[in-house]
PDB file of N, CA, C and O in Angstrom:
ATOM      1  N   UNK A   1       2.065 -11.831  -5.828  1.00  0.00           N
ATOM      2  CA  UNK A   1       2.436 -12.027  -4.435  1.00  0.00           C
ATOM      3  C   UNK A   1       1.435 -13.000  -3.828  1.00  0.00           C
ATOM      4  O   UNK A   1       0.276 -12.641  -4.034  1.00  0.00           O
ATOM      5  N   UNK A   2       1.579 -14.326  -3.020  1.00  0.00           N
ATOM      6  CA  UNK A   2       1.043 -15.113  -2.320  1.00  0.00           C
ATOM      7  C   UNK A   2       1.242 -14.906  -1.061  1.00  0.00           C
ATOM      8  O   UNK A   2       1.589 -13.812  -0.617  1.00  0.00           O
ATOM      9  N   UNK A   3       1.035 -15.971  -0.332  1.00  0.00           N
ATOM     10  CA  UNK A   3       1.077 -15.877   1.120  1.00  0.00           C
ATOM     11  C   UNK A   3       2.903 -16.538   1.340  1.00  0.00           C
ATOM     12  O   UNK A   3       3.940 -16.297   1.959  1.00  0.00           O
ATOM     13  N   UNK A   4       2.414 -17.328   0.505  1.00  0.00           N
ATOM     14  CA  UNK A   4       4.450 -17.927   1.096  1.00  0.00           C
ATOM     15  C   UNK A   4       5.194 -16.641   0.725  1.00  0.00           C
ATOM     16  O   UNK A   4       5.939 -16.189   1.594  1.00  0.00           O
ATOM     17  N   UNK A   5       5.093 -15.908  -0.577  1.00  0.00           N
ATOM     18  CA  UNK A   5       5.958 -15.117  -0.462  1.00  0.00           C
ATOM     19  C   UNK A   5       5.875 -13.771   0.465  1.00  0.00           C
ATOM     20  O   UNK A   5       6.816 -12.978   0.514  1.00  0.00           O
ATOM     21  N   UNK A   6       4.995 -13.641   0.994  1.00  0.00           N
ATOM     22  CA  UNK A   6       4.758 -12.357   1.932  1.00  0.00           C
ATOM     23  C   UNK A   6       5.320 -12.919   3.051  1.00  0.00           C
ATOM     24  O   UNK A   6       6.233 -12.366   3.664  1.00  0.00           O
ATOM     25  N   UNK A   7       4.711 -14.274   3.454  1.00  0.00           N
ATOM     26  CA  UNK A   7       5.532 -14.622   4.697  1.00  0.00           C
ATOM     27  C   UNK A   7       7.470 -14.864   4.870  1.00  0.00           C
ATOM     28  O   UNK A   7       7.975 -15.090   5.970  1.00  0.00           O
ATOM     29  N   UNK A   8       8.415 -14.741   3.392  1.00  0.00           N
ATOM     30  CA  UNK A   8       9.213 -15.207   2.898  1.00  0.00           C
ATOM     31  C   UNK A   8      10.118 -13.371   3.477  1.00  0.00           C
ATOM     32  O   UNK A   8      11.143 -13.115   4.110  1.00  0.00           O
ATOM     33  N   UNK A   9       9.123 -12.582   2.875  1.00  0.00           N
ATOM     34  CA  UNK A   9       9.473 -11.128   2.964  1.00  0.00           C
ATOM     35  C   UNK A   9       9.568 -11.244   4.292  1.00  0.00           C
ATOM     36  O   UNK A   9      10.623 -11.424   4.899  1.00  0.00           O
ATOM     37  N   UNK A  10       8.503 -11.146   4.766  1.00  0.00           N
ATOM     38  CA  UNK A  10       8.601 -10.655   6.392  1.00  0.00           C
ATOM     39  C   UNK A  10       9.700 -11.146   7.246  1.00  0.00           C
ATOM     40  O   UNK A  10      10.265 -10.459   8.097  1.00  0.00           O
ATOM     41  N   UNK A  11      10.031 -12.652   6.906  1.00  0.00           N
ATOM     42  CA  UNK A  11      10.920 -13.416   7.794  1.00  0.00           C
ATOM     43  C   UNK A  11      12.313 -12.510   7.539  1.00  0.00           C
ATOM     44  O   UNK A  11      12.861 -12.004   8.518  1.00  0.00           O
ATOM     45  N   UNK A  12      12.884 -12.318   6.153  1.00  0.00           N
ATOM     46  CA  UNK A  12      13.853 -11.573   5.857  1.00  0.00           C
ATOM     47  C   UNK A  12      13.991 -10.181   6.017  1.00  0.00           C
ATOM     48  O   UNK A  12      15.087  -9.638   5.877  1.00  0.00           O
ATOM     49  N   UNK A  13      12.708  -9.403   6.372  1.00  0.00           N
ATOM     50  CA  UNK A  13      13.060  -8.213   6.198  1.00  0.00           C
ATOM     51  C   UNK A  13      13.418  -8.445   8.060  1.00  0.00           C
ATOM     52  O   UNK A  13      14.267  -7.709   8.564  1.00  0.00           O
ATOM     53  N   UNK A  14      12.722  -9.464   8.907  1.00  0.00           N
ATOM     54  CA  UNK A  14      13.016  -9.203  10.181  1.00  0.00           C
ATOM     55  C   UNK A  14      14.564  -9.318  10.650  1.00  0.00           C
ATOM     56  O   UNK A  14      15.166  -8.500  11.346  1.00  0.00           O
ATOM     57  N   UNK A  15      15.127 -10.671  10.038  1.00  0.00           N
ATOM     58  CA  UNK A  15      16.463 -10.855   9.997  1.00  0.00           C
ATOM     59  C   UNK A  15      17.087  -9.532   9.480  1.00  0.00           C
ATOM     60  O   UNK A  15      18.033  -9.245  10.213  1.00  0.00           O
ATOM     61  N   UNK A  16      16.936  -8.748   8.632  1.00  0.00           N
ATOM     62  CA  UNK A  16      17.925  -7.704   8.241  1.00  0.00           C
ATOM     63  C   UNK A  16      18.114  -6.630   9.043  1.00  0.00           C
ATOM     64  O   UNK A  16      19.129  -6.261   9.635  1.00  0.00           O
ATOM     65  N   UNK A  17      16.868  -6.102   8.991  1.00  0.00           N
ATOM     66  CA  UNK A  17      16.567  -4.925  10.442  1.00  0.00           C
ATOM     67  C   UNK A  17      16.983  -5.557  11.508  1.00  0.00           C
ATOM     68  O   UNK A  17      17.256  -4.797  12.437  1.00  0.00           O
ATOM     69  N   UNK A  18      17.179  -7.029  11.781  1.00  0.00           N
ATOM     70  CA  UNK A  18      17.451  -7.296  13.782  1.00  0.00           C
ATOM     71  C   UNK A  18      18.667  -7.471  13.724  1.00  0.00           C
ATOM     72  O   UNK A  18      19.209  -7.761  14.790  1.00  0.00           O
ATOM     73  N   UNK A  19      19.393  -7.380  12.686  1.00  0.00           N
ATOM     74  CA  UNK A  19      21.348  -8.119  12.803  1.00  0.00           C
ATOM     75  C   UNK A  19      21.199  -9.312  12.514  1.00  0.00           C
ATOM     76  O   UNK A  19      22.296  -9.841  12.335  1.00  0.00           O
ATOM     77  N   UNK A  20      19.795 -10.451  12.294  1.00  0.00           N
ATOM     78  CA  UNK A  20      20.258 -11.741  12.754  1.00  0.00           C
ATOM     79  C   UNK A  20      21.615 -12.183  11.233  1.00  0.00           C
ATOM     80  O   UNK A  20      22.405 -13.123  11.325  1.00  0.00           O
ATOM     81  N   UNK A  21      21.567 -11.603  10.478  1.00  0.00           N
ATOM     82  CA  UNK A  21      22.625 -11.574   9.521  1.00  0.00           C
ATOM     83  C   UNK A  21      23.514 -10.718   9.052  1.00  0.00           C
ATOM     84  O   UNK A  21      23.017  -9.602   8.902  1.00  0.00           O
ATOM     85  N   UNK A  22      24.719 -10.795   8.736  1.00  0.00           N
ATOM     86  CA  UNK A  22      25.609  -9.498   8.885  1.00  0.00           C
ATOM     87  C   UNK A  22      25.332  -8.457   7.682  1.00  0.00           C
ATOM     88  O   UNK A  22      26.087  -8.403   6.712  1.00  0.00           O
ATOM     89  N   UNK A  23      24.140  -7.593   7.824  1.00  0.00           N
ATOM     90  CA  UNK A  23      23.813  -7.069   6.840  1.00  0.00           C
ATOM     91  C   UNK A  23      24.395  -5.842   7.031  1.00  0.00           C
ATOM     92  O   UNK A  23      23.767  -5.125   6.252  1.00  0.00           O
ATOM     93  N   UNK A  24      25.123  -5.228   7.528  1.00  0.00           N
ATOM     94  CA  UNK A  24      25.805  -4.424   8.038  1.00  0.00           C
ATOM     95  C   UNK A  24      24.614  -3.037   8.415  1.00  0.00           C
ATOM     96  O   UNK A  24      24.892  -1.842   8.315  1.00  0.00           O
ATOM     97  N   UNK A  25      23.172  -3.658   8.889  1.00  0.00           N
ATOM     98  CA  UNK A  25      22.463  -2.511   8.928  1.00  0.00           C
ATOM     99  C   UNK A  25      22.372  -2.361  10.590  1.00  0.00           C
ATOM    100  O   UNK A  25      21.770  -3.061  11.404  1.00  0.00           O
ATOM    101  N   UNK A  26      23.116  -1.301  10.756  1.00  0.00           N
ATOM    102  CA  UNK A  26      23.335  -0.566  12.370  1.00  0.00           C
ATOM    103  C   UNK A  26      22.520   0.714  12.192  1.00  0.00           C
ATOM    104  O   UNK A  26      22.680   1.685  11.453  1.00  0.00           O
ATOM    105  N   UNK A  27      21.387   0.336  13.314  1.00  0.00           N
ATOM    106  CA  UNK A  27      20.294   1.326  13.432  1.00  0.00           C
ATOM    107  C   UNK A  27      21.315   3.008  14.256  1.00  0.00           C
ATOM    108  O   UNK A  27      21.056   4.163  13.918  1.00  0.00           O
ATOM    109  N   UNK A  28      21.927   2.789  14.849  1.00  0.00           N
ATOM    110  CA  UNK A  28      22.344   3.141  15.739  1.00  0.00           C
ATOM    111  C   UNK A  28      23.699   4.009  14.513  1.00  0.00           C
ATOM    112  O   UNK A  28      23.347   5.188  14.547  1.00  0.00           O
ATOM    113  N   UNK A  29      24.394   3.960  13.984  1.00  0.00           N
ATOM    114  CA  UNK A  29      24.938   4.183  13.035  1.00  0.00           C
ATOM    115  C   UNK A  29      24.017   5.168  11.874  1.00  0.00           C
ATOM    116  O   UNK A  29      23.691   6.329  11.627  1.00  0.00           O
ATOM    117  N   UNK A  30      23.920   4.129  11.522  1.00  0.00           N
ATOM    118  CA  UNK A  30      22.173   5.168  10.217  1.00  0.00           C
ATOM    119  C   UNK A  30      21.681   6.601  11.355  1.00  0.00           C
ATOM    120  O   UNK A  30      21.841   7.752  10.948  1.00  0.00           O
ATOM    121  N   UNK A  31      21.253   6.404  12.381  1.00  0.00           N
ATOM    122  CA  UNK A  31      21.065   7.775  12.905  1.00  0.00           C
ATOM    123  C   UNK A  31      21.671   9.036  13.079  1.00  0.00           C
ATOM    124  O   UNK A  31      21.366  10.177  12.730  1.00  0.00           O
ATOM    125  N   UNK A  32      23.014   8.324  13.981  1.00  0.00           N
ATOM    126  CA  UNK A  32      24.300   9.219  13.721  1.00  0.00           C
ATOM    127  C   UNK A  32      24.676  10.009  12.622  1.00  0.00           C
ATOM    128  O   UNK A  32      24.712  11.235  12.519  1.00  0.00           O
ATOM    129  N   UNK A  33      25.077   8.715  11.443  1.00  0.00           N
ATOM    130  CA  UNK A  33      25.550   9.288  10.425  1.00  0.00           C
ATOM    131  C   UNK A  33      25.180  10.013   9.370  1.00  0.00           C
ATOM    132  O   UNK A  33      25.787  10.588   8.467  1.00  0.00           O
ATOM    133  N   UNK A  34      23.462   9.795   9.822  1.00  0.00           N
ATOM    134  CA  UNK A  34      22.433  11.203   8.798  1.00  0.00           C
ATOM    135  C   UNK A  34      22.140  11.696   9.508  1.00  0.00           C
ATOM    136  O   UNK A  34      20.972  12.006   9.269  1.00  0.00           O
ATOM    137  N   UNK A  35      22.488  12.127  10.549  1.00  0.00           N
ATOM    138  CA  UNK A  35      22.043  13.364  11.207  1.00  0.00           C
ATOM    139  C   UNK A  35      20.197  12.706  11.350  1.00  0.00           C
ATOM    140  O   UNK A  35      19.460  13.692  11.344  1.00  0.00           O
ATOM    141  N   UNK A  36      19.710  11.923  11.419  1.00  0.00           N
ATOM    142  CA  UNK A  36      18.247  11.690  11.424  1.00  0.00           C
ATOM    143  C   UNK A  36      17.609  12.225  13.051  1.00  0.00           C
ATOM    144  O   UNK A  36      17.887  11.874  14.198  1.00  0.00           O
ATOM    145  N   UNK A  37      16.759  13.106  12.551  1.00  0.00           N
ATOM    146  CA  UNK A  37      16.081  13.939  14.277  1.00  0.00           C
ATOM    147  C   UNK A  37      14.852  13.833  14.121  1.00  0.00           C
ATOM    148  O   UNK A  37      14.330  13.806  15.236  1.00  0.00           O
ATOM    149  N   UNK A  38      13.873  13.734  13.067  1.00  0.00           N
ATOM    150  CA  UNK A  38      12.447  13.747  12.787  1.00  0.00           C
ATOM    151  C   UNK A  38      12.097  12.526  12.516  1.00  0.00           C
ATOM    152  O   UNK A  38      13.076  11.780  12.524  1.00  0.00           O
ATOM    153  N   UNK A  39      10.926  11.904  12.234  1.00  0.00           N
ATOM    154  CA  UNK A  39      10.067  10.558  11.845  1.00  0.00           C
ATOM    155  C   UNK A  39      10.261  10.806  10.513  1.00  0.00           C
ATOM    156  O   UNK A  39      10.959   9.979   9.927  1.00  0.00           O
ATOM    157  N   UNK A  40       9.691  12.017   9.675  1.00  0.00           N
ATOM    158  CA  UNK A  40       9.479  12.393   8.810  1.00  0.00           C
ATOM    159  C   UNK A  40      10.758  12.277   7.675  1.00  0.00           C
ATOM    160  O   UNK A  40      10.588  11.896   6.517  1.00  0.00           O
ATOM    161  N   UNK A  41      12.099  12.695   8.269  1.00  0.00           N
ATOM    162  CA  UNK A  41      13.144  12.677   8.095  1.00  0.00           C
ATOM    163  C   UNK A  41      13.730  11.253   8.114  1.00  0.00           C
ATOM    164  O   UNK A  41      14.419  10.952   7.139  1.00  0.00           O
ATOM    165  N   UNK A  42      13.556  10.324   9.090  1.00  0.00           N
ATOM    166  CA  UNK A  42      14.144   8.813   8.996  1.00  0.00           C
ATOM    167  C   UNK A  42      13.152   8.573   8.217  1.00  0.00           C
ATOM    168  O   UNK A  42      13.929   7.976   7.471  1.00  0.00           O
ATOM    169  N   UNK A  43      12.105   8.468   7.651  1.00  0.00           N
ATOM    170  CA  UNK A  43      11.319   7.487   6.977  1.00  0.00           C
ATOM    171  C   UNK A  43      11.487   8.155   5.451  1.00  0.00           C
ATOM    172  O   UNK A  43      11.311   7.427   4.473  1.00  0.00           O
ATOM    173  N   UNK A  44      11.793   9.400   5.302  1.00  0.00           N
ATOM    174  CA  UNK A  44      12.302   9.644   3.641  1.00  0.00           C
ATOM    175  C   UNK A  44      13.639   9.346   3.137  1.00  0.00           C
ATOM    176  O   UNK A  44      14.057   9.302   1.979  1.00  0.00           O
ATOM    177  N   UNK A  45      14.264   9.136   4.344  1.00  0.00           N
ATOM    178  CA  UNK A  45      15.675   8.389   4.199  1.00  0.00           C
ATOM    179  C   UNK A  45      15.703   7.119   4.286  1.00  0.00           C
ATOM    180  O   UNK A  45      16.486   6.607   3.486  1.00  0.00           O
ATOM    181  N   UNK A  46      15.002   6.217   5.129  1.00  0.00           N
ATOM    182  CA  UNK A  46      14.774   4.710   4.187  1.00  0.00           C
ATOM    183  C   UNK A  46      14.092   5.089   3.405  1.00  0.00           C
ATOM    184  O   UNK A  46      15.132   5.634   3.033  1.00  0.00           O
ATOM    185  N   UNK A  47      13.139   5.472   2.514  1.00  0.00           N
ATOM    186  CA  UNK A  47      12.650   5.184   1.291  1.00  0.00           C
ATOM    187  C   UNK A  47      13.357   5.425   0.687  1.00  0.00           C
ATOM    188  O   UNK A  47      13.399   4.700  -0.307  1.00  0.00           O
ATOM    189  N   UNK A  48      14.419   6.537   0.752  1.00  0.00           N
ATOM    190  CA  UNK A  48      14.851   6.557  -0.770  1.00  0.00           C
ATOM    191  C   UNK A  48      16.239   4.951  -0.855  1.00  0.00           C
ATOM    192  O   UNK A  48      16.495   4.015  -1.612  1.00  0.00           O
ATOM    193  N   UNK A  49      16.716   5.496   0.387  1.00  0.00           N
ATOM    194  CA  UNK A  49      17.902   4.020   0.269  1.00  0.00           C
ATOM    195  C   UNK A  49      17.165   2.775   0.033  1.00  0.00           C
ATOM    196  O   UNK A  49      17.727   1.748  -0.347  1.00  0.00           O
ATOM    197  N   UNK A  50      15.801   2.872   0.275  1.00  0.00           N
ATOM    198  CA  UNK A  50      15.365   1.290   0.248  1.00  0.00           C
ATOM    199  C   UNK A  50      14.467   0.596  -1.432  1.00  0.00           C
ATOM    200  O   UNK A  50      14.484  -0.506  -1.980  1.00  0.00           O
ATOM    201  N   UNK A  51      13.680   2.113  -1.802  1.00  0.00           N
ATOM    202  CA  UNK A  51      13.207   2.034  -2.820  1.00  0.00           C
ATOM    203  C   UNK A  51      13.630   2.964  -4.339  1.00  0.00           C
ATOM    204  O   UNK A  51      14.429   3.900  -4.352  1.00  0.00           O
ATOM    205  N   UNK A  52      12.987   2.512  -5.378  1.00  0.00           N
ATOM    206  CA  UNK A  52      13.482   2.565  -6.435  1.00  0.00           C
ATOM    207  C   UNK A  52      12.697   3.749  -6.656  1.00  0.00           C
ATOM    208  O   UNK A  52      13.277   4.479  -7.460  1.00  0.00           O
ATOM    209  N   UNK A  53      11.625   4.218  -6.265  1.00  0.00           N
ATOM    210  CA  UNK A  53      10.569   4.969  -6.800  1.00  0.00           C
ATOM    211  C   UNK A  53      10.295   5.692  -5.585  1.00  0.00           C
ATOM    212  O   UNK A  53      11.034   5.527  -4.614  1.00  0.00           O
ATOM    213  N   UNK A  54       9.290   6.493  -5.535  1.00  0.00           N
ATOM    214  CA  UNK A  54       8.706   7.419  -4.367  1.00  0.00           C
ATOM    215  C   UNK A  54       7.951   6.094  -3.031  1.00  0.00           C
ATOM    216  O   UNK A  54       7.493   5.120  -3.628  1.00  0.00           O
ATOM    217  N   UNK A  55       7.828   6.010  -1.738  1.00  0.00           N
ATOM    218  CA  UNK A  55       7.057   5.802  -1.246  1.00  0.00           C
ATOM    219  C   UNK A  55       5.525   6.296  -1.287  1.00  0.00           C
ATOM    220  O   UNK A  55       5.419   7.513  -1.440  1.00  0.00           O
ATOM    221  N   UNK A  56       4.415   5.637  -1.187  1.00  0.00           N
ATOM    222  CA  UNK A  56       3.141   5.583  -1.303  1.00  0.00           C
ATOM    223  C   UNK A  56       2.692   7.046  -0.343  1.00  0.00           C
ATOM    224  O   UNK A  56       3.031   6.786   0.812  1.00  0.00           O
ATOM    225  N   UNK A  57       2.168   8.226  -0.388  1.00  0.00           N
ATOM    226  CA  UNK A  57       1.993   8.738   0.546  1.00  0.00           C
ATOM    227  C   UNK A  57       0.963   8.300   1.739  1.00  0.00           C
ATOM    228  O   UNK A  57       1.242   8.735   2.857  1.00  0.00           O
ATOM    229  N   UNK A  58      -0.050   7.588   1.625  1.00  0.00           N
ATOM    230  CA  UNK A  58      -0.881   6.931   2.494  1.00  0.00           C
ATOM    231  C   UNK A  58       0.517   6.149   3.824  1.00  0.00           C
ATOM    232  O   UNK A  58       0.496   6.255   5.051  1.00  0.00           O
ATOM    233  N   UNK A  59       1.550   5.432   2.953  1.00  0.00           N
ATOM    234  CA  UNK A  59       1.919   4.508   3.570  1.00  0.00           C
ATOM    235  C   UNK A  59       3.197   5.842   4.268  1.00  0.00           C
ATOM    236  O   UNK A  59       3.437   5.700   5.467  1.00  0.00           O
ATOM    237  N   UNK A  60       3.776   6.769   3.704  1.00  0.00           N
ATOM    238  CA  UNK A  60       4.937   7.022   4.891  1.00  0.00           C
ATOM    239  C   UNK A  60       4.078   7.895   5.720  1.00  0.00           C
ATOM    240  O   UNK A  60       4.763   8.518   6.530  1.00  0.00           O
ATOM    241  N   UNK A  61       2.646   8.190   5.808  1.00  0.00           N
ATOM    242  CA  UNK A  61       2.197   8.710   6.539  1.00  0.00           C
ATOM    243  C   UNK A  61       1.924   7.804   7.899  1.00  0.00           C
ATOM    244  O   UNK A  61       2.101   8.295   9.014  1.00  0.00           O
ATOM    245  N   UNK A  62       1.613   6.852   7.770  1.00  0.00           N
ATOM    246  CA  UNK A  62       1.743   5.446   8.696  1.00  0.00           C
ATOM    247  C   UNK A  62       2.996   5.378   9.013  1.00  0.00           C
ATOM    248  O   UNK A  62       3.172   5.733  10.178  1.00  0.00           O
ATOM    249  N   UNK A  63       3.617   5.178   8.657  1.00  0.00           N
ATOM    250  CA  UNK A  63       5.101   4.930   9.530  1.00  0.00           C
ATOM    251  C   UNK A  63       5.394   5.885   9.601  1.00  0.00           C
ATOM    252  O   UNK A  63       6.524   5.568   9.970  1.00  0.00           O
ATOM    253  N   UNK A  64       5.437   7.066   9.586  1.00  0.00           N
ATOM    254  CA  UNK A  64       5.592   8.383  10.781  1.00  0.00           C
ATOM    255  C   UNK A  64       4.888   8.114  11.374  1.00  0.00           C
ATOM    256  O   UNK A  64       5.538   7.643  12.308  1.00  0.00           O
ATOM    257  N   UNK A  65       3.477   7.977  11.730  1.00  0.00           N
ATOM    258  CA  UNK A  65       2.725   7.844  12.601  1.00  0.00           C
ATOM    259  C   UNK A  65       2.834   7.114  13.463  1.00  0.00           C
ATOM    260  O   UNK A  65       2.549   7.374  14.632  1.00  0.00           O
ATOM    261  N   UNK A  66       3.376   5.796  12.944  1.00  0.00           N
ATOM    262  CA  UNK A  66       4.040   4.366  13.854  1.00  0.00           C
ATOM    263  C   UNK A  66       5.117   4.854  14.952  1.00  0.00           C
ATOM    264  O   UNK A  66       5.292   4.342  16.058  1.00  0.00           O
ATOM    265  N   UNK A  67       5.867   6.069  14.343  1.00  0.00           N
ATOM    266  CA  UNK A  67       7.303   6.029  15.029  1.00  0.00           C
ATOM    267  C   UNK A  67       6.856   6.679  16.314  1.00  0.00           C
ATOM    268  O   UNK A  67       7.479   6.605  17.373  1.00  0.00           O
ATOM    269  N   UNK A  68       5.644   7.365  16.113  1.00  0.00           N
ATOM    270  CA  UNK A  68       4.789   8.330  17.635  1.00  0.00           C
ATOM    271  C   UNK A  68       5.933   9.568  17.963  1.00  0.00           C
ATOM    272  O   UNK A  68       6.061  10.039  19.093  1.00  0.00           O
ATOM    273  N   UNK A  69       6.674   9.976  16.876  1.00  0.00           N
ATOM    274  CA  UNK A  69       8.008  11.310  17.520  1.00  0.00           C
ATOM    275  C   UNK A  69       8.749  11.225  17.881  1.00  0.00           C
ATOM    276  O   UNK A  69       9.401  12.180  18.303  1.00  0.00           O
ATOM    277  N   UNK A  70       9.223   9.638  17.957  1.00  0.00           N
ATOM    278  CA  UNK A  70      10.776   8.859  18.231  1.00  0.00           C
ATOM    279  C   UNK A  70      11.667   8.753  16.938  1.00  0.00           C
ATOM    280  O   UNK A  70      11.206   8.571  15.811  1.00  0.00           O
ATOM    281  N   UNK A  71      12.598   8.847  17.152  1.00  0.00           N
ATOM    282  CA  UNK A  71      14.378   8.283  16.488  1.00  0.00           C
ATOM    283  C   UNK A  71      14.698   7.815  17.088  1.00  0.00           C
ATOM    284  O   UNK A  71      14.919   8.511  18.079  1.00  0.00           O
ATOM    285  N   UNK A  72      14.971   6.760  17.228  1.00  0.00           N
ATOM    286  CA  UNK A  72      15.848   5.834  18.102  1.00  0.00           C
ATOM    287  C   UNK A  72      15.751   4.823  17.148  1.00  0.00           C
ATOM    288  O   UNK A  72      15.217   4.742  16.041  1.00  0.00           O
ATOM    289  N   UNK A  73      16.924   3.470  18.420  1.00  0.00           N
ATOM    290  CA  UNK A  73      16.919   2.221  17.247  1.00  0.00           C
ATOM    291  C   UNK A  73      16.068   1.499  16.669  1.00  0.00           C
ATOM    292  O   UNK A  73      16.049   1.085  15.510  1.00  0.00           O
ATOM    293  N   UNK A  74      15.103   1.302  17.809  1.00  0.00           N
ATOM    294  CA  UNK A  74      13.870   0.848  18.044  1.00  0.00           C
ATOM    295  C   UNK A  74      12.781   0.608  16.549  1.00  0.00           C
ATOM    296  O   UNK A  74      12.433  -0.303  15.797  1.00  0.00           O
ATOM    297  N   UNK A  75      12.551   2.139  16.752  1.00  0.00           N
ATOM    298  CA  UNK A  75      11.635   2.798  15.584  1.00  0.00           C
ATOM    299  C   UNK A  75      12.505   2.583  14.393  1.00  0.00           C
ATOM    300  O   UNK A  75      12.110   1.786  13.542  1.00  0.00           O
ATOM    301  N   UNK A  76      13.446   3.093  14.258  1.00  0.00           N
ATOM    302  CA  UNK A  76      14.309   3.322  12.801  1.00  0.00           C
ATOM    303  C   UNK A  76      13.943   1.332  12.265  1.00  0.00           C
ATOM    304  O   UNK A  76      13.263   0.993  11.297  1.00  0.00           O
ATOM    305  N   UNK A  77      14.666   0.360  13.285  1.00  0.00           N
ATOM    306  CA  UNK A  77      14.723  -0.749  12.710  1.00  0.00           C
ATOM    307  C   UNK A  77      12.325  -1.069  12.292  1.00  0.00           C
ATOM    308  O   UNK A  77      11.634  -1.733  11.518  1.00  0.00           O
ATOM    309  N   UNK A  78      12.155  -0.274  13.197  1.00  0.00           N
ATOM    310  CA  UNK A  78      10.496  -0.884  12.554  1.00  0.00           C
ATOM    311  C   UNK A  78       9.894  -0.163  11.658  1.00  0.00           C
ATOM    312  O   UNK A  78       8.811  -0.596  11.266  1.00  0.00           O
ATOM    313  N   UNK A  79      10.376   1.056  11.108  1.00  0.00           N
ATOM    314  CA  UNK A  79      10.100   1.766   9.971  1.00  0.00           C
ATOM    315  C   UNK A  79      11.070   0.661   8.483  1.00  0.00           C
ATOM    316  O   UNK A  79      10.649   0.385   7.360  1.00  0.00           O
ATOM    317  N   UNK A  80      12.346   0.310   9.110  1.00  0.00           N
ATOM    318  CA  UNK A  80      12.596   0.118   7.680  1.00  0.00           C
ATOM    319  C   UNK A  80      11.615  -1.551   7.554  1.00  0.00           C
ATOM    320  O   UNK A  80      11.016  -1.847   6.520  1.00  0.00           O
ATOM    321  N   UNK A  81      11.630  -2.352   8.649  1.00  0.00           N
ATOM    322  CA  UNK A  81      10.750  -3.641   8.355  1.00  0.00           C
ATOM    323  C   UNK A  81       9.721  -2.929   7.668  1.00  0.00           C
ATOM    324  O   UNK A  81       9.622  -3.213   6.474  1.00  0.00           O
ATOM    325  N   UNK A  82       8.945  -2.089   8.110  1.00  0.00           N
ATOM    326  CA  UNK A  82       7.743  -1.676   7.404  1.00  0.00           C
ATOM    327  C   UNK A  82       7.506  -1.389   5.987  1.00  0.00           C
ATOM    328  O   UNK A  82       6.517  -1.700   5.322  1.00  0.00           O
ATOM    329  N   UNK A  83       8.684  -0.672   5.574  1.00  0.00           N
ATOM    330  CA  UNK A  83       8.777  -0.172   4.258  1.00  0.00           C
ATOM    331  C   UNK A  83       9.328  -1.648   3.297  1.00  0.00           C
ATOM    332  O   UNK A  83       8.645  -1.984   2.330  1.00  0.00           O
ATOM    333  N   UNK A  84      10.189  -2.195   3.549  1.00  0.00           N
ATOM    334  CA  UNK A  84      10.604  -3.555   3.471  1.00  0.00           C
ATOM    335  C   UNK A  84       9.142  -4.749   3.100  1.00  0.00           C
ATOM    336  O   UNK A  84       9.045  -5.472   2.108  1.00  0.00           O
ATOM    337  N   UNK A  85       8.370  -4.649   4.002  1.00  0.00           N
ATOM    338  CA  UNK A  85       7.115  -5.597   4.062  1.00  0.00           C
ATOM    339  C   UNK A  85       6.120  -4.464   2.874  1.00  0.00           C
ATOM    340  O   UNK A  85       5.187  -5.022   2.298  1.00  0.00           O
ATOM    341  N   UNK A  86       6.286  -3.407   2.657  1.00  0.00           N
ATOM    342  CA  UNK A  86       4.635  -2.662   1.734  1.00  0.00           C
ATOM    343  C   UNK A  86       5.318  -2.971   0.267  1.00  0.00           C
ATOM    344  O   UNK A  86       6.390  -3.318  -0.229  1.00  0.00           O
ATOM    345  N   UNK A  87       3.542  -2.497  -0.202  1.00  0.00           N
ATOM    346  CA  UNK A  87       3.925  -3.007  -1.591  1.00  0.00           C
ATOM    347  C   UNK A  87       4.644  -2.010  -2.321  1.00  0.00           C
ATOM    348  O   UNK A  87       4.599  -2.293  -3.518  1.00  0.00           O
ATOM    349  N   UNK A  88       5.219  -1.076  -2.127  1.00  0.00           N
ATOM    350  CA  UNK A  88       6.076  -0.216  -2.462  1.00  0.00           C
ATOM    351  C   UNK A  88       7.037  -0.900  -2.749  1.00  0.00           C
ATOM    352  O   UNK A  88       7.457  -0.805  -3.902  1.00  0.00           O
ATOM    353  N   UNK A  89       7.663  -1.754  -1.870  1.00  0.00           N
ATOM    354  CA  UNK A  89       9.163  -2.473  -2.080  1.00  0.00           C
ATOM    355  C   UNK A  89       8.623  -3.375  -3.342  1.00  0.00           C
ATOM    356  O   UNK A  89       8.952  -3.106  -4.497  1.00  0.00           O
ATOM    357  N   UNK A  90       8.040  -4.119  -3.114  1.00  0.00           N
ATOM    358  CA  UNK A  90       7.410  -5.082  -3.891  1.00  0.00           C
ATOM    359  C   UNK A  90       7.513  -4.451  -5.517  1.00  0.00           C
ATOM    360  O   UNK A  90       8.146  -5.040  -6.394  1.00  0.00           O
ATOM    361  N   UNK A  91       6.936  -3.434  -5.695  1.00  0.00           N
ATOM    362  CA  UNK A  91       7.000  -2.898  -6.978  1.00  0.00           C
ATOM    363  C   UNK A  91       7.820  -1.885  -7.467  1.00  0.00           C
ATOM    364  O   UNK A  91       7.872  -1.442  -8.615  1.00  0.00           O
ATOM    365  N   UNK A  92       8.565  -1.506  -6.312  1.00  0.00           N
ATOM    366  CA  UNK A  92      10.189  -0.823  -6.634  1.00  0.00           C
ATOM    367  C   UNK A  92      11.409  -1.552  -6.768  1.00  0.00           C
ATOM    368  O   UNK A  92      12.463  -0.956  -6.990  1.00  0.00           O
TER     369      UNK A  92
END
């Protein structure tokens, strides 16, 4: 991993999480349709849809922590950028 490609990630993981492409990822939808009510709960549900392997525990402890006790669109779309940008994705 270099810098172009980290910066390559980030640009795309922002486009996917924001709509700017029809990735069909509706934050607002994903909540609904898993029943998602906890931090703890949305962030083991992107990991598993997002990765191949377990998330890092250091790292979904941070993004629960990030979300501060929110579900909403908000958080959901900056948990999955997050998981998207760690090296978890990277090596899952």
């Amino acid at each position: 991993m270099n810098t172009a490609q980290a910066t390559i990630r980030d640009t795309i993981a922002d486009y996917v999480v924001s709509g700017y492409y029809d990735t069909g990822f509706d934050a607002r939808k994903l909540i609904k349709k898993n029943h998602l009510s906890t931090p703890e709960q949305t962030v083991d549900f992107l990991s598993d849809a997002l990765l191949a392997g377990p998330l890092d525990e250091d790292v979904r402890a941070r993004i629960v922590a990030y979300m501060d006790g929110r579900v909403d669109e908000e958080k959901l779309r900056g948990a999955a950028w997050l998981i998207i940008c760690s090296p978890d994705f990277q090596r899952n």
